[in-house]
Backbone and ligand atoms as CSV (ligand in chain L), in Angstrom:
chain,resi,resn,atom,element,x,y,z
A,1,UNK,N,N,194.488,213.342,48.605
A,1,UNK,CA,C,195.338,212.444,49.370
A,1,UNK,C,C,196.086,211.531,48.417
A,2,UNK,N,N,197.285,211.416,48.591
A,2,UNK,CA,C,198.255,210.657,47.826
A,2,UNK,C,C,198.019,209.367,48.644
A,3,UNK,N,N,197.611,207.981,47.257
A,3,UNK,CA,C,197.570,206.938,47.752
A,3,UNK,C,C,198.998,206.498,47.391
A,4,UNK,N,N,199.292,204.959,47.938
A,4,UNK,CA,C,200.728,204.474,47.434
A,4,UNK,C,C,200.300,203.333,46.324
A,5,UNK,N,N,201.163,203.457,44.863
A,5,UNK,CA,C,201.109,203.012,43.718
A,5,UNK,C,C,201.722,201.530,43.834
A,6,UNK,N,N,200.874,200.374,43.784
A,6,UNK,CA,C,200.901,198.891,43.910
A,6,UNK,C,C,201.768,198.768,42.673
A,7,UNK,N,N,203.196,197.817,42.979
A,7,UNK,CA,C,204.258,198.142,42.422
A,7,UNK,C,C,204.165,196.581,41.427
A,8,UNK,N,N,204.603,196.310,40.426
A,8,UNK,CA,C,204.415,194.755,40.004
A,8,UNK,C,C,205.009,193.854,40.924
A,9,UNK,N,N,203.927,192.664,40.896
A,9,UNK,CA,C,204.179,191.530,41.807
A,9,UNK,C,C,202.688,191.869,42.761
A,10,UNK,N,N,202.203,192.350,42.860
A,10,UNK,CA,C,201.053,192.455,43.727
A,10,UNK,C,C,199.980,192.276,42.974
A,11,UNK,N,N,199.293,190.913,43.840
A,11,UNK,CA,C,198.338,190.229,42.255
A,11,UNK,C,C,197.266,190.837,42.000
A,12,UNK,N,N,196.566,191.978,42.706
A,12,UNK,CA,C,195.636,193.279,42.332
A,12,UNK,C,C,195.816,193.298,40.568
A,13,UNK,N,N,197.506,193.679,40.859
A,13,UNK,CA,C,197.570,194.223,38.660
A,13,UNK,C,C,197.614,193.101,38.181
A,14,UNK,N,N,196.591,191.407,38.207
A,14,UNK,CA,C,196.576,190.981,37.676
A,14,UNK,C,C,195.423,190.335,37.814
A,15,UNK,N,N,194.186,190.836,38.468
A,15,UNK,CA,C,193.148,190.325,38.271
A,15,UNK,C,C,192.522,191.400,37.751
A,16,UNK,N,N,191.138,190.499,37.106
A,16,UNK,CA,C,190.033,191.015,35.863
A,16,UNK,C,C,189.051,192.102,36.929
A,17,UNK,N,N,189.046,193.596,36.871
A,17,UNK,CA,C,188.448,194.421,37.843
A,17,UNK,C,C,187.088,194.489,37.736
A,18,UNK,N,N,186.064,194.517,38.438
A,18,UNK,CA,C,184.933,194.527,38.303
A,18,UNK,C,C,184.307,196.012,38.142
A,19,UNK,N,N,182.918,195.672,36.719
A,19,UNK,CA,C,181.997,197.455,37.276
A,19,UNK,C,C,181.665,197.494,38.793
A,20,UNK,N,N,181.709,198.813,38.578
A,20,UNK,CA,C,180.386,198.818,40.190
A,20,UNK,C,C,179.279,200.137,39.748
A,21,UNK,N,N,178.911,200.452,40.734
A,21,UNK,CA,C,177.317,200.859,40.753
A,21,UNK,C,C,177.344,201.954,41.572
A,22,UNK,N,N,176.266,202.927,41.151
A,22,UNK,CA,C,176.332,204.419,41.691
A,22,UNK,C,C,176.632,204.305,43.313
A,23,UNK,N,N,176.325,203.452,43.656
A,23,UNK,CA,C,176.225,203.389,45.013
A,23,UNK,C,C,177.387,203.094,45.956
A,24,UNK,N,N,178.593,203.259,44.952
A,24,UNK,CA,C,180.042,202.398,45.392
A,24,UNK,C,C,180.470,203.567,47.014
A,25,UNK,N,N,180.672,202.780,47.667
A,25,UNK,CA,C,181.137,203.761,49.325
A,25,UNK,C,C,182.439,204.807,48.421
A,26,UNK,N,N,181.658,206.010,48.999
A,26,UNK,CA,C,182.840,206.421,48.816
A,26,UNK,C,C,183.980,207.021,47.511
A,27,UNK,N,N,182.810,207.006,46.627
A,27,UNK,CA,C,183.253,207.293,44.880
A,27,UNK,C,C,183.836,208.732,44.489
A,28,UNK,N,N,183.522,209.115,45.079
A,28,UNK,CA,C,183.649,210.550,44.524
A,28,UNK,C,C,184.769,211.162,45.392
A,29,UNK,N,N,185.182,210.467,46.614
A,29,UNK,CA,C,186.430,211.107,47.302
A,29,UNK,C,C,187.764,209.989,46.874
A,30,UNK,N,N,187.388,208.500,46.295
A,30,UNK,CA,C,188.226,208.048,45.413
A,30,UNK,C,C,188.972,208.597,44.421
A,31,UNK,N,N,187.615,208.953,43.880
A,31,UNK,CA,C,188.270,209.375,42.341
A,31,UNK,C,C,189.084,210.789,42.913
A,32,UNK,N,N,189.174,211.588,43.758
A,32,UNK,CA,C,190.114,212.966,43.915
A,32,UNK,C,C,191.180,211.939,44.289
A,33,UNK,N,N,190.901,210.885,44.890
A,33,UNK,CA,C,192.247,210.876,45.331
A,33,UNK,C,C,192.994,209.819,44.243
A,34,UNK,N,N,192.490,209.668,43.315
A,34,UNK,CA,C,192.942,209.168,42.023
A,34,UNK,C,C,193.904,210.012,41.409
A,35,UNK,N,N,193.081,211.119,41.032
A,35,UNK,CA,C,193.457,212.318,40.498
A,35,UNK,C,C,194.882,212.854,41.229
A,36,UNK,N,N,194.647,212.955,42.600
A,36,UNK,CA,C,195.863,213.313,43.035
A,36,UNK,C,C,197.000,212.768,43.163
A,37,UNK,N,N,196.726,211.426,43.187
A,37,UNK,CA,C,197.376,210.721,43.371
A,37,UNK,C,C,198.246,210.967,41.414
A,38,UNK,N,N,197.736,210.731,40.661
A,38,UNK,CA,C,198.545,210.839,39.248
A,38,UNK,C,C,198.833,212.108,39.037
A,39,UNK,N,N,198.711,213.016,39.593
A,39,UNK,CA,C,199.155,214.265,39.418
A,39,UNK,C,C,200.294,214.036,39.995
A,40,UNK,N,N,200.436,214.229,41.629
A,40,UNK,CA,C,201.839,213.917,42.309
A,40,UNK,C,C,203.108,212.954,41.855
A,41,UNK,N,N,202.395,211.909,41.143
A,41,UNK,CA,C,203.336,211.045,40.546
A,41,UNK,C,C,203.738,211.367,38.876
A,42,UNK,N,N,203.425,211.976,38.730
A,42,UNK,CA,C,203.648,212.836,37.154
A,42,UNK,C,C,202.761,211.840,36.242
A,43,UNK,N,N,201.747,210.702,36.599
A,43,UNK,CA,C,201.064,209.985,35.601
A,43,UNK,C,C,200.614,210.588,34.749
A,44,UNK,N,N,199.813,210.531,33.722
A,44,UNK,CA,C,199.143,210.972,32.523
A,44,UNK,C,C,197.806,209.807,32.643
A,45,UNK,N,N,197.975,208.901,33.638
A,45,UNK,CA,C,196.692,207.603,33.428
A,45,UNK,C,C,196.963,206.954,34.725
A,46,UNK,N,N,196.043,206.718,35.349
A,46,UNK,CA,C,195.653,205.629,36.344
A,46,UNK,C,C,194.978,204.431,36.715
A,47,UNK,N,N,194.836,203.641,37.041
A,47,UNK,CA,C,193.780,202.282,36.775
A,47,UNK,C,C,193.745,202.367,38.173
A,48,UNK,N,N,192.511,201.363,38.734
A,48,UNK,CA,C,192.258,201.421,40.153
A,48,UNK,C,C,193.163,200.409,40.705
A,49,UNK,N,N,193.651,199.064,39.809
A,49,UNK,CA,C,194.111,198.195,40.465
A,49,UNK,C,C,195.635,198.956,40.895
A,50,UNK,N,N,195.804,200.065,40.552
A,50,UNK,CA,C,197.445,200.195,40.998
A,50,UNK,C,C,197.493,200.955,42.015
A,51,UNK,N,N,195.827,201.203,42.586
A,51,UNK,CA,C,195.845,202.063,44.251
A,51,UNK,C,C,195.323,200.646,44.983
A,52,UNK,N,N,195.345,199.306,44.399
A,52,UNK,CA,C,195.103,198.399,45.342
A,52,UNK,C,C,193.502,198.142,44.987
A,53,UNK,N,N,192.937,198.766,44.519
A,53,UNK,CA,C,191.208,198.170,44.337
A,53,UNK,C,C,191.081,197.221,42.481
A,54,UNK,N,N,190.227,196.249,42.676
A,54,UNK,CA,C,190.118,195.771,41.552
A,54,UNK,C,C,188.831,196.257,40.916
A,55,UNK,N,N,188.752,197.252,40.683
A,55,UNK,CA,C,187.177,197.894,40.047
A,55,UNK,C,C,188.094,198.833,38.894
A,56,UNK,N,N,186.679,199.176,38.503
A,56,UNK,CA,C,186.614,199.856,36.804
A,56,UNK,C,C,186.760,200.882,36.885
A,57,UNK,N,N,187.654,201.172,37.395
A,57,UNK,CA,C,187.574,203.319,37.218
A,57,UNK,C,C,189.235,203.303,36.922
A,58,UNK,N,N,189.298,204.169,35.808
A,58,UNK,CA,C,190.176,204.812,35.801
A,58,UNK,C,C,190.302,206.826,35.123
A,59,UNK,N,N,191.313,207.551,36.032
A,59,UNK,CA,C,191.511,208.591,35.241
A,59,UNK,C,C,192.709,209.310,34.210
A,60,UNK,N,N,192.361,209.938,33.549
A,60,UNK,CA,C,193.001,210.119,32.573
A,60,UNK,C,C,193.341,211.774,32.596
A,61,UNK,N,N,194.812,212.758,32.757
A,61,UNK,CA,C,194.621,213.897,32.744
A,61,UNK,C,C,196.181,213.629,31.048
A,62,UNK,N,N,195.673,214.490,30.030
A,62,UNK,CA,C,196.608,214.533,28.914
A,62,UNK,C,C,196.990,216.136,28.980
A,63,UNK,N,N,196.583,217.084,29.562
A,63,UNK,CA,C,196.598,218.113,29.858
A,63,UNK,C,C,198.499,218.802,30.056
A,64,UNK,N,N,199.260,217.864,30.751
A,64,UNK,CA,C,200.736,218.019,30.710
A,64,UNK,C,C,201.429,217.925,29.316
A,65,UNK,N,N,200.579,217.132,28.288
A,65,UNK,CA,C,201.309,217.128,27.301
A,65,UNK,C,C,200.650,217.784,26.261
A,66,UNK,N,N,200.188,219.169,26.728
A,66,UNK,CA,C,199.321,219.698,25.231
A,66,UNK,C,C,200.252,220.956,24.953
A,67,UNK,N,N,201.272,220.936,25.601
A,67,UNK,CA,C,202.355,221.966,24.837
A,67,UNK,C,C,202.938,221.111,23.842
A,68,UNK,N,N,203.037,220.106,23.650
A,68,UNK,CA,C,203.331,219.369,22.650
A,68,UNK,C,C,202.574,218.664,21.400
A,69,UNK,N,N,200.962,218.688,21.978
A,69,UNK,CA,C,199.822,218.129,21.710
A,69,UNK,C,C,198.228,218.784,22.089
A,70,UNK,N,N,198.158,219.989,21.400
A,70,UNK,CA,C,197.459,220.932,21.872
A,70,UNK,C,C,196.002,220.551,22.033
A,71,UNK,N,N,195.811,219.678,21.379
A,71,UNK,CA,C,194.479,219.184,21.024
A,71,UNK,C,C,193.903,218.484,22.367
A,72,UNK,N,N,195.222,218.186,23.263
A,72,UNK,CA,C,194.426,217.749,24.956
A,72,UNK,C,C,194.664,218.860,25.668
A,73,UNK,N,N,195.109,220.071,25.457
A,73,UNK,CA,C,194.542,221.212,26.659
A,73,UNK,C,C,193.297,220.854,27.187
A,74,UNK,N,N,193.414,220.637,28.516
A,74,UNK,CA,C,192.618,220.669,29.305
A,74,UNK,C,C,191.768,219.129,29.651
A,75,UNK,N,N,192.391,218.368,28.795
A,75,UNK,CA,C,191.514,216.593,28.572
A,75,UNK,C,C,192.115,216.168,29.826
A,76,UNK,N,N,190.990,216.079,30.545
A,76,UNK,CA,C,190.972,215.236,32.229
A,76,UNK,C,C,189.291,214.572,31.860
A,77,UNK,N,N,189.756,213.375,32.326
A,77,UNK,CA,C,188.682,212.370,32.458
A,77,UNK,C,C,188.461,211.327,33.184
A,78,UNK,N,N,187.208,211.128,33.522
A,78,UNK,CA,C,186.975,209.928,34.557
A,78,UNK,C,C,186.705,208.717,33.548
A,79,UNK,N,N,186.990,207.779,33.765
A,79,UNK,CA,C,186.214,206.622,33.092
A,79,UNK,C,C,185.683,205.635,34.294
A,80,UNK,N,N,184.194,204.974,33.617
A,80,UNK,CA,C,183.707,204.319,35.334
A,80,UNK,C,C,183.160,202.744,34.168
A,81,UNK,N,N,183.689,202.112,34.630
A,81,UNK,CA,C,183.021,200.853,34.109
A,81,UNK,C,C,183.381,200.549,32.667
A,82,UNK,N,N,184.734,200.935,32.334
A,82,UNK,CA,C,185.111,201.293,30.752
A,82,UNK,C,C,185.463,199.503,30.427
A,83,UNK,N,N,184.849,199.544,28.937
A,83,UNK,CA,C,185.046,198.482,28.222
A,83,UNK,C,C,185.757,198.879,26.666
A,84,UNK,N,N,186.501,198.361,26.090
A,84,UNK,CA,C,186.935,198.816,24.827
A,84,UNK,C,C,186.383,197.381,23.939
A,85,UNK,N,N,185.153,197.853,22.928
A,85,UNK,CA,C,184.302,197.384,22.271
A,85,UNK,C,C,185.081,196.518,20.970
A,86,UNK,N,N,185.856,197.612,20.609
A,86,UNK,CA,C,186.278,197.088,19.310
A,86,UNK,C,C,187.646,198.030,19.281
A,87,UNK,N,N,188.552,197.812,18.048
A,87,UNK,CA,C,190.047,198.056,17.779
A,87,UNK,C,C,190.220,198.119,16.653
A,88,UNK,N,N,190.688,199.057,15.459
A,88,UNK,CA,C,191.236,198.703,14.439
A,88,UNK,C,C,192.465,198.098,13.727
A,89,UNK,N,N,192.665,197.766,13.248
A,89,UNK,CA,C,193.614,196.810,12.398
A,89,UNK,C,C,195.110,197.078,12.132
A,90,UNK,N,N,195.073,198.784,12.818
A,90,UNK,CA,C,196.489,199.564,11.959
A,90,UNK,C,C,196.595,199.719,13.583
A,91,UNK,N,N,198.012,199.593,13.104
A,91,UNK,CA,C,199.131,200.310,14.604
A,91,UNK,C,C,199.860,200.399,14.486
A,92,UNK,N,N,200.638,201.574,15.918
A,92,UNK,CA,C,201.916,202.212,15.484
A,92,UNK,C,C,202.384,201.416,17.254
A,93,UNK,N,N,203.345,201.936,17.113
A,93,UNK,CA,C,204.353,201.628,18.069
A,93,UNK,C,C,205.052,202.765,18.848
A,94,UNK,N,N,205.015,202.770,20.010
A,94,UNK,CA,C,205.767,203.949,20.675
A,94,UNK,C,C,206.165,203.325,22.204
A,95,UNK,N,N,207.116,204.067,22.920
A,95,UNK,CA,C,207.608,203.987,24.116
A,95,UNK,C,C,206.850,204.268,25.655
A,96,UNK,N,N,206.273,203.423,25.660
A,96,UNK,CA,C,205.388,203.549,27.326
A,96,UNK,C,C,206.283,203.193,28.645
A,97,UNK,N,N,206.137,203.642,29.754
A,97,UNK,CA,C,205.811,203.297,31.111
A,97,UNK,C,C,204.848,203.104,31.733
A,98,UNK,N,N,205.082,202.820,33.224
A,98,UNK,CA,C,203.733,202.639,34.057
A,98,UNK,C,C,204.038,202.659,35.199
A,99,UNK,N,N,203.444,203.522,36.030
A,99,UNK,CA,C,203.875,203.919,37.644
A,99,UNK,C,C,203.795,202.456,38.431
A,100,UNK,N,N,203.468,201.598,37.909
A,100,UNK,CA,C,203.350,200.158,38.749
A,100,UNK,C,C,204.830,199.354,37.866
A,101,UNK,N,N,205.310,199.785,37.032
A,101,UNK,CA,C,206.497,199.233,36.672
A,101,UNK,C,C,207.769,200.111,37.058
A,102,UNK,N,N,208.264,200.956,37.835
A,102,UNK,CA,C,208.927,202.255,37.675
A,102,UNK,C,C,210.488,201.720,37.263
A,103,UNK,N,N,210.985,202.962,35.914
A,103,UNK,CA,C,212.319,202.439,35.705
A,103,UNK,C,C,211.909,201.703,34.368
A,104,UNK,N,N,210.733,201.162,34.154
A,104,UNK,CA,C,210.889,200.267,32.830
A,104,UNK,C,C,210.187,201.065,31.378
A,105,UNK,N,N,211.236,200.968,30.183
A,105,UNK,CA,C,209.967,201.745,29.061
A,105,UNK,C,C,210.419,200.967,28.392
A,106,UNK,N,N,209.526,200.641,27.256
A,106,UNK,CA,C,209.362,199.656,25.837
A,106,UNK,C,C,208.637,200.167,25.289
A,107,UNK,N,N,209.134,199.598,24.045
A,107,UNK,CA,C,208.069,200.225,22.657
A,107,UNK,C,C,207.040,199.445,23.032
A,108,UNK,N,N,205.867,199.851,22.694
A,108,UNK,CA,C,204.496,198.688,22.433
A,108,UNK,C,C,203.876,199.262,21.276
A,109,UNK,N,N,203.119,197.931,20.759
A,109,UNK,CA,C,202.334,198.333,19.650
A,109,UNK,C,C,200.651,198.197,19.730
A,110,UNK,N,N,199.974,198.946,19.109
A,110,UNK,CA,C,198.741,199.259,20.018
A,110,UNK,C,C,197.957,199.695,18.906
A,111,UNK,N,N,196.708,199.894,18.383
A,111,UNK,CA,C,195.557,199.915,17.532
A,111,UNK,C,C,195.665,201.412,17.702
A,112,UNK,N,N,195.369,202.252,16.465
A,112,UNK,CA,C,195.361,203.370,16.440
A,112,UNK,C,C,194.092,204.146,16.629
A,113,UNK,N,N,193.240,203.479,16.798
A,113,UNK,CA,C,192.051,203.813,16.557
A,113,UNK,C,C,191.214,202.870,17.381
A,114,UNK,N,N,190.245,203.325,18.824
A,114,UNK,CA,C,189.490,201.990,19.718
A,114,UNK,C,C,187.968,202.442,19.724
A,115,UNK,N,N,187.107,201.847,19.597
A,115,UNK,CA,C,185.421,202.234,20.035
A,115,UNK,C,C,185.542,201.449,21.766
A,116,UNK,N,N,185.296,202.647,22.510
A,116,UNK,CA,C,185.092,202.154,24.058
A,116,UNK,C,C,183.696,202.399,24.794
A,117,UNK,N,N,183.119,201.717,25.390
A,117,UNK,CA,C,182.194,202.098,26.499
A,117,UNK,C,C,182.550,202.927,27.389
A,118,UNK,N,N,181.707,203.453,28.373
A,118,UNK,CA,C,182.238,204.142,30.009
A,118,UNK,C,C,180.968,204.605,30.527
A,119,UNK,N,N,181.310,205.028,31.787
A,119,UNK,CA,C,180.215,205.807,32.050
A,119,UNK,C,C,181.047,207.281,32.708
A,120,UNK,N,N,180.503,208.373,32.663
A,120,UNK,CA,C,181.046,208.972,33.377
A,120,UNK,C,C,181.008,209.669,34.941
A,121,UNK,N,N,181.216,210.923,35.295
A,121,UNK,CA,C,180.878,210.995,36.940
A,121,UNK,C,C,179.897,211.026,37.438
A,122,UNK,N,N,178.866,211.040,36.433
A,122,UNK,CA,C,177.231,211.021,36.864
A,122,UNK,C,C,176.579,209.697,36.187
A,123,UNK,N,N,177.505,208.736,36.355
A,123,UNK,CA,C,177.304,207.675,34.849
A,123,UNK,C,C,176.129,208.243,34.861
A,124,UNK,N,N,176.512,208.117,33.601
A,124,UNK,CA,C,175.608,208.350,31.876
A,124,UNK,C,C,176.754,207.560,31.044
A,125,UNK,N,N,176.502,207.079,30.124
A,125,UNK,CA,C,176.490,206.133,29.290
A,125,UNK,C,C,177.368,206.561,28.077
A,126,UNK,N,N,178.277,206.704,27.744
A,126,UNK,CA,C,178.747,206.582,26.430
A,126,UNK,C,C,179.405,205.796,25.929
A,127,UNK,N,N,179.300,206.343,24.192
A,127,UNK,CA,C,180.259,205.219,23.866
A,127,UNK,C,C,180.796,205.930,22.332
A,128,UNK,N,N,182.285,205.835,22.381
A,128,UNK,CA,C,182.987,206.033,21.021
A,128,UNK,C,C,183.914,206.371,20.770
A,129,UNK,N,N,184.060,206.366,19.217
A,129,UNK,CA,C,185.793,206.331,19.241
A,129,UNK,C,C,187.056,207.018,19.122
A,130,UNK,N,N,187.784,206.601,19.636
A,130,UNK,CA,C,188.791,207.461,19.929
A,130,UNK,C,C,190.198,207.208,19.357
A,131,UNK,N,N,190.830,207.914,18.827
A,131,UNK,CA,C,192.653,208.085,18.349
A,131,UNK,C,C,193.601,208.395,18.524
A,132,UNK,N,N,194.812,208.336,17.713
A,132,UNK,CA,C,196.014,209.171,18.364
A,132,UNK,C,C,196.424,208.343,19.722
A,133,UNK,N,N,197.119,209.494,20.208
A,133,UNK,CA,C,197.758,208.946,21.736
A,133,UNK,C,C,196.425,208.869,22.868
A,134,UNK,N,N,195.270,209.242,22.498
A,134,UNK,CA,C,194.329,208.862,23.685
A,134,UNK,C,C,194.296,207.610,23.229
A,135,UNK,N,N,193.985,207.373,22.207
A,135,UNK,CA,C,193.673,205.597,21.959
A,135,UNK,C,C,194.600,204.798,22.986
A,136,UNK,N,N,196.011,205.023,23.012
A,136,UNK,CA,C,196.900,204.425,23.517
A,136,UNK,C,C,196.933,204.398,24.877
A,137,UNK,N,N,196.715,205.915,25.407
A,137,UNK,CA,C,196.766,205.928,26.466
A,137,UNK,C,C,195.666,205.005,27.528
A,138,UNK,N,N,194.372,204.953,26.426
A,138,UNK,CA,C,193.205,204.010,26.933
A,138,UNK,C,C,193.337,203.113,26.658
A,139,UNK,N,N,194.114,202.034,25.771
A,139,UNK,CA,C,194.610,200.988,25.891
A,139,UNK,C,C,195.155,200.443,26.940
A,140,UNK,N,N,196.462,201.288,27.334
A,140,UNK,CA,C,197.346,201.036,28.215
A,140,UNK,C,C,196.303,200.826,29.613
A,141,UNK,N,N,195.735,201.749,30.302
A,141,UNK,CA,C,194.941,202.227,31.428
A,141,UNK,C,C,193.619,200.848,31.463
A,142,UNK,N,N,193.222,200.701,29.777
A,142,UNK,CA,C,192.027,199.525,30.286
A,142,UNK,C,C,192.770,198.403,30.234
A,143,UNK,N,N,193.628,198.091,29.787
A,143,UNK,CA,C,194.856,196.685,30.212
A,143,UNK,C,C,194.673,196.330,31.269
A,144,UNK,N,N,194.781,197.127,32.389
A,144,UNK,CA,C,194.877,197.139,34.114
A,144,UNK,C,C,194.013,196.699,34.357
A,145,UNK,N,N,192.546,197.239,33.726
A,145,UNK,CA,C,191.444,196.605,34.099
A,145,UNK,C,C,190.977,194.678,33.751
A,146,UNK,N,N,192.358,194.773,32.847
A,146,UNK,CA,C,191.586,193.066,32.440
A,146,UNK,C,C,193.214,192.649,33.046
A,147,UNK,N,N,193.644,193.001,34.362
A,147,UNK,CA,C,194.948,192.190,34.569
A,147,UNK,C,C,195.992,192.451,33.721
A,148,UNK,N,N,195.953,192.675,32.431
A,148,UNK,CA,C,196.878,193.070,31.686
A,148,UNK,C,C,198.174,194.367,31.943
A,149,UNK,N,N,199.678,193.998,31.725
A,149,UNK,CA,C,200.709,195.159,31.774
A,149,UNK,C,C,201.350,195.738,30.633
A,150,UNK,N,N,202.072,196.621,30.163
A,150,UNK,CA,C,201.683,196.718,29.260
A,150,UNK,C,C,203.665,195.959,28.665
A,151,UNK,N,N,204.263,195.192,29.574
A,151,UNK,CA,C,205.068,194.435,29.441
A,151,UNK,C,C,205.102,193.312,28.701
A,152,UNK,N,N,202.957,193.040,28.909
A,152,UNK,CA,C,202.910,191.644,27.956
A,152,UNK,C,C,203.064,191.814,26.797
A,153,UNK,N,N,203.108,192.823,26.097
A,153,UNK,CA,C,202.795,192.983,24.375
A,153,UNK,C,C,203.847,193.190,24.333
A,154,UNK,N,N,205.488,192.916,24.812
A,154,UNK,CA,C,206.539,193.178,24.203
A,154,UNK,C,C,207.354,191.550,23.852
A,155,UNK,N,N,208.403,191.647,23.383
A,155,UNK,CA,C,208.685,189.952,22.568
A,155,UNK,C,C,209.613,189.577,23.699
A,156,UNK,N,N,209.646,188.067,23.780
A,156,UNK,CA,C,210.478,187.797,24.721
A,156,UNK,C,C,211.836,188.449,24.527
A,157,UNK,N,N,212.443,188.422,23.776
A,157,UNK,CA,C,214.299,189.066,23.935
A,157,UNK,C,C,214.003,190.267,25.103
A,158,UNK,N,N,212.777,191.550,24.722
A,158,UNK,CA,C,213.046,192.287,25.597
A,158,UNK,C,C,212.651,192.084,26.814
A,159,UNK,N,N,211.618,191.037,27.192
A,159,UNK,CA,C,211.354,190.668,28.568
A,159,UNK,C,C,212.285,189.887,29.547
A,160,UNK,N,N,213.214,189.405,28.545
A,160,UNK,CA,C,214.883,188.677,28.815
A,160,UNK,C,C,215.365,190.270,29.833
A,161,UNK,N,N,215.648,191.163,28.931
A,161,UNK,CA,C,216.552,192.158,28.895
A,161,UNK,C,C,215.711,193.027,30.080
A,162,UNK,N,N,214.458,192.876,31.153
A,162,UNK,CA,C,214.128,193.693,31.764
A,162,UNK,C,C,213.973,192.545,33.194
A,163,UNK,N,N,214.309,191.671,32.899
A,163,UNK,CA,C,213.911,190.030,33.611
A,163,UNK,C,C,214.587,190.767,35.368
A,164,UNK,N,N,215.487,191.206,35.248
A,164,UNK,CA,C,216.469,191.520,36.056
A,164,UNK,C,C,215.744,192.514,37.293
A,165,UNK,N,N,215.135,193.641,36.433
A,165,UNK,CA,C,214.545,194.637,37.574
A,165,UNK,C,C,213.240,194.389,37.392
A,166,UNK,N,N,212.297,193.123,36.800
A,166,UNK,CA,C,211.367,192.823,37.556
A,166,UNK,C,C,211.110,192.121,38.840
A,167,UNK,N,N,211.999,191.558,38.974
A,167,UNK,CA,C,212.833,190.621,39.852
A,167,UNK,C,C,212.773,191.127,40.924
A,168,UNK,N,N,213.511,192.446,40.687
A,168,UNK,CA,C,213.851,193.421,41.959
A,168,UNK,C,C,212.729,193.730,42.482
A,169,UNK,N,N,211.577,194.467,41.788
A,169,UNK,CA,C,210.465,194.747,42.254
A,169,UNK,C,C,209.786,193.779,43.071
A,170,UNK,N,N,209.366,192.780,42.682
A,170,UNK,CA,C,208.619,191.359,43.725
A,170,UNK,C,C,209.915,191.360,44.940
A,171,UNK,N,N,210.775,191.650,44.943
A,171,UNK,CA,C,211.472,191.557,46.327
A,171,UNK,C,C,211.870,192.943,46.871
A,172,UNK,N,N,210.756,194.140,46.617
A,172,UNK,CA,C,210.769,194.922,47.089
A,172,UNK,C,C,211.599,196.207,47.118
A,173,UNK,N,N,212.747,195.498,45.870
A,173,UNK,CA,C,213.448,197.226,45.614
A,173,UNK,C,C,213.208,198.074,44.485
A,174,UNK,N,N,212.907,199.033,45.003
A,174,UNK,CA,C,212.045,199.873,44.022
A,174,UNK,C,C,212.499,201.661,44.237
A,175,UNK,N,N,213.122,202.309,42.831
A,175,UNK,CA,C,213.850,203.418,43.327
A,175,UNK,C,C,212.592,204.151,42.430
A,176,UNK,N,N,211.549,205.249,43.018
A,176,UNK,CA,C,210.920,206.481,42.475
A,176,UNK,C,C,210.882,207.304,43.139
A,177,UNK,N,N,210.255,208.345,42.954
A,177,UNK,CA,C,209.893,209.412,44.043
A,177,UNK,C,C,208.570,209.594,44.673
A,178,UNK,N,N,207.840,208.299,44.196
A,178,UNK,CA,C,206.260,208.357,44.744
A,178,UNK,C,C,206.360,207.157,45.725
A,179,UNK,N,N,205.410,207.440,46.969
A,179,UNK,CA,C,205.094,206.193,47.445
A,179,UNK,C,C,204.516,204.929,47.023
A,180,UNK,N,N,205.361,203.781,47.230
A,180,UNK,CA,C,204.443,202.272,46.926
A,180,UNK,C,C,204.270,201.606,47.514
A,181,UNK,N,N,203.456,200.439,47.082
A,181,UNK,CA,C,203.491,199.427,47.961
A,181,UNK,C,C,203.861,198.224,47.338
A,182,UNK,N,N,205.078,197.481,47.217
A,182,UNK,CA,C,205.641,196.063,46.948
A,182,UNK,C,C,205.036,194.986,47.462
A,183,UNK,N,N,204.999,193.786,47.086
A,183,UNK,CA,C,204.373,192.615,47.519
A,183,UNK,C,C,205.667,192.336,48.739
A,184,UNK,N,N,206.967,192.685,49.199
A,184,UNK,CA,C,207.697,192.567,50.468
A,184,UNK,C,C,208.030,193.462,50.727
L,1,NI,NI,NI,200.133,201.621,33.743
């Protein structure tokens, strides 16, 4: 089931999401509809706060981009309760979006290298580290989880220069091809 993607301005993507516990109502027909939900919308990453819930799950499919990046054939993942432990010192910079921003990309700069917690679909417990564009991509995705967009890590001139169609969004105009939901 395709949920609708909480668009910026809806204060969900800006509060701190909580773990939860095996026992969450309803977990396992969430997370499909996580999944489906970022499939239909061409995501590569999802956070819960952008289907409207403030909890710790997010999924991850890199699988679209392993004709380019072979090394994620087939990388689909749940993350349940993810924390990113630690970060290294070096970073690169590249061009992101985010289905809760639609229309907006900026460079961001981001640790090349993260040690993360999680649990996975049966939590169990792991923990470690990861590089490359997953690093990033789990950057970006656990941002959501601490309120964070990934708009904040860019310098004011370009938040000048996007000021315009954030604007638009909190008053509800919003051009994609996925369903959302705007704060009007
Ligand atoms: Ni995002």
């Amino acid at each position: 089931m395709f949920l609708p993607i909480y668009i910026y301005g809806q204060p969900v993507l800006r509060a701190v999401a909580k773990d939860i516990t095996p026992d969450f109502p309803g977990l396992s027909e969430l997370l499909d509809n996580m999944r489906d939900t970022m499939l239909r919308s061409d995501g590569i990453g999802l956070a819960a706060p952008q289907i409207g819930k403030s909890i710790r799950l997010v999924v991850v499919d890199l699988d679209v981009l392993s004709e380019d990046m072979p090394a994620y054939k087939d990388y689909k993942k749940v993350f349940i309760n993810g924390h990113i432990l630690e970060t290294n010192e070096e970073y690169d910079s590249m061009e992101e979006g985010c289905l809760s921003l639609p229309g907006i990309h900026e460079k961001v700069s981001r640790s090349t290298r993260i040690r993360l917690s999680y649990l996975d679909e049966n939590f169990e417990a792991h923990e470690e580290w990861v590089e490359g564009y997953l690093a990033r991509v789990i950057q970006h995705e656990f941002d959501h989880l601490e309120g964070r967009l990934f708009i904040d890590h860019i310098s004011n001139l370009r938040k000048q220069m996007i000021k315009n169609k954030l604007n638009a969004m909190v008053k509800g105009k919003v051009r994609c091809s996925y369903k959302v939901k705007t704060i009007k």
